[in-house]
N, C-alpha and C positions, 0 to 999 in steps of 0.2 A: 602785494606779497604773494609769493608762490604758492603755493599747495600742492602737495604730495597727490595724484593724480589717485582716483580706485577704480581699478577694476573687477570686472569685465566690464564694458560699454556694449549695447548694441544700440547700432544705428539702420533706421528706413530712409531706403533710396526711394522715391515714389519719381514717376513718369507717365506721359501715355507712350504706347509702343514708338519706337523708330526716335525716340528721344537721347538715345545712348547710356542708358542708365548700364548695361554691362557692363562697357568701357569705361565707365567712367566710375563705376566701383570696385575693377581691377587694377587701375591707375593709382584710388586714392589707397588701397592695401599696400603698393609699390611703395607710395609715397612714405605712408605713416608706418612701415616697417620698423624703420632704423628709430623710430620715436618709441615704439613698442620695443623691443629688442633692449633698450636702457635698461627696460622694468621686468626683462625675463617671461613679457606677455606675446600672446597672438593673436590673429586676426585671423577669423573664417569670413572666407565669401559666399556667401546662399546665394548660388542662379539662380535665373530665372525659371521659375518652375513649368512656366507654360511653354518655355520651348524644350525640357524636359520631355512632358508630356507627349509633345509634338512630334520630338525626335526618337522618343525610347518606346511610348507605343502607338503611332501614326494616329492620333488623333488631335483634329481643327481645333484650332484658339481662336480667341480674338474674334473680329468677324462673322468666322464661321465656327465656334465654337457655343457655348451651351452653359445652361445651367449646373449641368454634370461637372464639366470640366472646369469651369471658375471654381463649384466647390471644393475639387480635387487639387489643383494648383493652391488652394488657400492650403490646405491641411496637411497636402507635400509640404510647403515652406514652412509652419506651423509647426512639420515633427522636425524639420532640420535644425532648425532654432531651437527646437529644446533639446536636442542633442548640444547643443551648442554651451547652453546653459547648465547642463548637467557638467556637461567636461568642463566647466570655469573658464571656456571660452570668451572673448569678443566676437560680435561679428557685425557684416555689414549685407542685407538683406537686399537683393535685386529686385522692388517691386514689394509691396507686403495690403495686407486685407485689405487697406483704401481702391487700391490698384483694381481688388478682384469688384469690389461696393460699384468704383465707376464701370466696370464694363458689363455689369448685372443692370445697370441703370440704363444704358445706351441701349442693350438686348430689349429689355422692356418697351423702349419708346419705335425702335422699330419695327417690332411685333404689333406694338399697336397702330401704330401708323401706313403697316404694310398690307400684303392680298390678304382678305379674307377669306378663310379658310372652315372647313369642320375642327380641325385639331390647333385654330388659333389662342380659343378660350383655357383650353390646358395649357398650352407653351407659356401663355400670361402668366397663370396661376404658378406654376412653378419657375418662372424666372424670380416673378415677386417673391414666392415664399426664401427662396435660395437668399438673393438681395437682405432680406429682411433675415433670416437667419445671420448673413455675416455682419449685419449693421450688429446684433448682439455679440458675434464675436469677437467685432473692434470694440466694444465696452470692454470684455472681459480680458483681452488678450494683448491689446496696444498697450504695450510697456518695452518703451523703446526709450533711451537718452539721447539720442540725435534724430531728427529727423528734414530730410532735404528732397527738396522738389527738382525735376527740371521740366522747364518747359517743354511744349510741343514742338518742333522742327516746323518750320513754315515749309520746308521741301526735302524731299527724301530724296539721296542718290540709288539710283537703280544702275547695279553693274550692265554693261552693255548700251545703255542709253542716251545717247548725248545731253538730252535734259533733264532736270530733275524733275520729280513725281510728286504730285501735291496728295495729302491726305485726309479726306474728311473726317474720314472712320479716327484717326490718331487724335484730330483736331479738337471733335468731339467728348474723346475719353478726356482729353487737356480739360476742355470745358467744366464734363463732369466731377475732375478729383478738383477743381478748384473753387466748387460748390461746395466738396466736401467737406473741404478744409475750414471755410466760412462756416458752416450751420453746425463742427462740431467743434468752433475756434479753438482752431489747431495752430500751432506756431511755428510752421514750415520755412527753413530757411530757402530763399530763390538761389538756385545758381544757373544766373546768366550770365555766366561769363562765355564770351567765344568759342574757347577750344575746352578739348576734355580734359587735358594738361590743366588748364587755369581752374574746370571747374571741380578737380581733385583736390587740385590744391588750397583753393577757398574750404574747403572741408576740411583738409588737416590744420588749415589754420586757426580754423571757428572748433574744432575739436580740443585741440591741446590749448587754447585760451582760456577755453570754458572748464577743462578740466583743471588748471592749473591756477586759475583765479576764477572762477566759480559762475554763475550764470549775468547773462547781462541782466540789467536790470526793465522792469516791464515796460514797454513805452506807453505813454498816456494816451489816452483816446478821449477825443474833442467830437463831439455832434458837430455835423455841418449846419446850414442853413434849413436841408431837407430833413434833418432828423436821420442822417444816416453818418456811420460814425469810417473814420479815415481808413481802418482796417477793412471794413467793408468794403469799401470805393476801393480798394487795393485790387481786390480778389475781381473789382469788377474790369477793371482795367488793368492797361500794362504796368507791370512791376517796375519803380525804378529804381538806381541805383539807390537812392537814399533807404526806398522803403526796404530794399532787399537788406541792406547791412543793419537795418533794428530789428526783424524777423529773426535773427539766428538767435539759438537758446535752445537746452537740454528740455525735453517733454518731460513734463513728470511723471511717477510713475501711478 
């Protein structure tokens, strides 16, 4: 039976970079329009804040970015969102805390594994504390009703180039938020589907199902032979289609 759907919803896009998480959370606002629009409601899209950053005051993300600037992209998105919330808003967040958590984690391991230097022991020190600050802020602050992942791109187009460009640095942050998702079982829906088109549209469809007949219900979890249970071997390996359509379901708050 139906149910009378309530708003606001806010939903986390999560990705590593070159994943298409923009495009594909402009797409599904396109989509789920005329679905909002029945109920008199709207949709805000929060960019991404680290090209924000990037483009509004020339400062390095990602890669070449910094403890500084992960905590300042978290806390940009963070006031948008309660802007968001304040005005009885929905919205749908381009990247949110997990996103900044993996690229604090990746910074960390290359510092450590990289030239050692006089000013290597501080850079440490303050990536960790940062990292370890926003792990407290996903306690406090993760209260989202949707939440959806995309995978890493195995190949980046780069305008100009006849081949495509592989990514470690991308591949890696992938690695890292899919640890996260495991050690703070999280119940991220996958969207792998092909195009950005389908993987919009899997989202308005897992959104207005759940809102409208309520959350799927929890899938069981079996121990294997190793003592490791099916949800884990998920996160360790490729997603598949089956596993990906029992993962969708509203976070609680």
């Amino acid at each position: 039976m139906s149910n009378k759907p309530e708003f606001p919803i806010a939903i986390a896009l999560t990705g590593a970079p070159g994943s298409g998480k923009n495009q594909v959370a402009w797409k599904f606002g396109e989509l789920f329009t005329p679905y909002l629009e029945k109920y008199e409601h709207e949709l805000k899209v929060i960019p991404n804040t680290g090209k924000i950053i990037e483009q509004s005051y020339d400062r390095a993300m990602g890669l070449f970015g910094d403890y500084n600037t992960t905590l300042w992209a978290n806390y940009l998105r963070y006031e948008m969102e309660q802007d968001a919330r304040k005005a009885g808003k929905s919205f749908i967040t381009v990247g949110c805390v997990l996103d900044n958590m993996a690229h604090g984690g990746v910074k960390i391991e290359d510092i450590r594994t990289g030239l050692q230097t006089p000013d290597t022991e501080p850079r440490m020190m303050k990536e960790m504390h940062a990292t370890t600050v926003m792990s407290f802020l996903f306690m406090d602050t993760f209260r989202y009703t949707f939440g959806f992942y995309l995978p890493a791109k195995e190949a980046i187009v780069l305008p100009g180039q006849e081949e495509d460009a592989t990514s470690p640095f991308n591949q890696r942050i992938d690695m890292a938020l899919r640890t996260i998702y495991q050690n703070f079982g999280l119940r991220i829906q996958v969207l792998d589907q092909p195009s950005i088109d389908e993987q919009a549209q899997e989202m308005v469809d897992t959104v207005v199902r759940i809102m409208e007949n309520g959350p799927d219900p929890e899938p069981e979890i079996e121990a294997d032979a190793a003592g490791e249970s099916e949800v884990e071997a998920a996160v360790e390996t490729d997603n598949t289609e089956e596993e990906t359509s029992e993962s969708a379901d509203t976070l609680a708050e």
